[in-house]
C-alpha positions in Angstrom: 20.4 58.3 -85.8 21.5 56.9 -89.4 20.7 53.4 -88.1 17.3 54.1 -86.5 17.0 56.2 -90.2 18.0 52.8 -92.5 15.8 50.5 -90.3 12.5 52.6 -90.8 13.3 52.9 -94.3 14.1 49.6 -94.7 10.6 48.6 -93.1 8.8 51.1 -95.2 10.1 49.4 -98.7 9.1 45.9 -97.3 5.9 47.0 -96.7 5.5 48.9 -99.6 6.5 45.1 -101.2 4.2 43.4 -99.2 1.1 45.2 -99.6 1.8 46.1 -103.2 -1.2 44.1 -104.7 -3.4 45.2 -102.1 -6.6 43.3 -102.5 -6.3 42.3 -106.0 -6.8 38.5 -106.5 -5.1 36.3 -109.1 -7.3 33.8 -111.1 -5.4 31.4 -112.9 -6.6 28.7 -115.2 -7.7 27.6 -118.5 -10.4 29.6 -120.3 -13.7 27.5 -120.8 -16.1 30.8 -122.0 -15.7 34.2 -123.6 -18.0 37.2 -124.2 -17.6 40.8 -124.5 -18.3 41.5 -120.6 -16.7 38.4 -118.9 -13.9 35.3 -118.8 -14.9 31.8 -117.2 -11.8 29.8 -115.9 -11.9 27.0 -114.7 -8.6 26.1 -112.4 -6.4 23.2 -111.7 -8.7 22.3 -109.0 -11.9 22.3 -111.2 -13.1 25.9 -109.4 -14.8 28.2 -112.2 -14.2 32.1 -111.6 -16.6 34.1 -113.7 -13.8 37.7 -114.2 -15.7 40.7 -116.0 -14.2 42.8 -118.4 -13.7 46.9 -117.8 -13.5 49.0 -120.9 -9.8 49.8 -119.6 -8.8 45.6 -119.3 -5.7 45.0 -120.6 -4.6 41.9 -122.1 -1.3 40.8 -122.9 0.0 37.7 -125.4 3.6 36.4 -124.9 4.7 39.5 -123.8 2.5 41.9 -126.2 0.0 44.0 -126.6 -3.5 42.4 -127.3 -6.4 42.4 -127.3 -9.7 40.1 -126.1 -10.2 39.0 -129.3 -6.8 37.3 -129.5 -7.9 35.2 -126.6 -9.1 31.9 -127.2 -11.3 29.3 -125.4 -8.3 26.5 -124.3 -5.8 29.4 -123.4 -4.1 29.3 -120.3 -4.8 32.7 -118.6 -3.7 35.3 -115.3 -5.8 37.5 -114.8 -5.4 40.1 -111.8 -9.1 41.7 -111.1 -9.9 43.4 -108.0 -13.1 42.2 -105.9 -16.0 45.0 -106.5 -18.7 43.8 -104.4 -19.8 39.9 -105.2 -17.7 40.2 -108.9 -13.9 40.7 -110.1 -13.1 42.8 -112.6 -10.8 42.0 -114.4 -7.8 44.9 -114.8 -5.2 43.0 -116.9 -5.3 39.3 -118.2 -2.1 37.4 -119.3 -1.9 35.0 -121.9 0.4 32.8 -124.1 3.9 31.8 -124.3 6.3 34.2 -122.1 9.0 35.5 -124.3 12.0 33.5 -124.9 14.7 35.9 -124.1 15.1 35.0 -120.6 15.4 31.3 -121.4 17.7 32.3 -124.2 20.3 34.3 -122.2 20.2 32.0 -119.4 21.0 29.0 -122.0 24.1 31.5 -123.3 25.5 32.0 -120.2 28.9 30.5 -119.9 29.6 28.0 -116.5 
């Protein structure tokens, strides 16, 4: 009974995992328009993605708080939107250098 117990539950959490994003899709790229209501990024592969911004979009620089303001035609960009009809909205873009720490404590690390 505790086996049959841990396998369910063990399939449950790697479902839960799997599905965890649901339909959201990830547009990643380099930013080659702004406005107050949208991102265009163009990706490696030269597709543009036209993302629109919700009054509750957050965006985050190197780790921090920011704002669409501090984003900057040229900027490297993630941005997770979820498909609403024909557009994505946009519900978080990420921008900037990720935050040193990791690269520090990995680098301090004695071998």
């Amino acid at each position: 009974m505790l086996r049959r117990t841990l396998a369910i539950l063990a399939f449950v959490s790697i479902a839960a995992i799997a599905f965890a994003h649901g339909t959201d899709k990830h547009v990643l790229g380099t930013v080659t328009k702004i406005t107050d209501t949208e991102i265009t990024v163009e990706s490696q592969t030269k597709d543009v993605q036209v993302v629109k911004i919700a009054p509750d979009t957050s965006f985050v620089k190197s780790g921090a708080s920011a704002t669409i303001k501090d984003l900057k035609v040229g900027d490297r960009v993630v941005i997770h939107a979820k498909p609403v009809g024909s557009d994505l909205i946009a519900h978080e873009v990420r921008f900037g250098k990720m935050p040193t720490a990791a690269a520090g404590s990995a680098a301090t690390k004695p071998q």
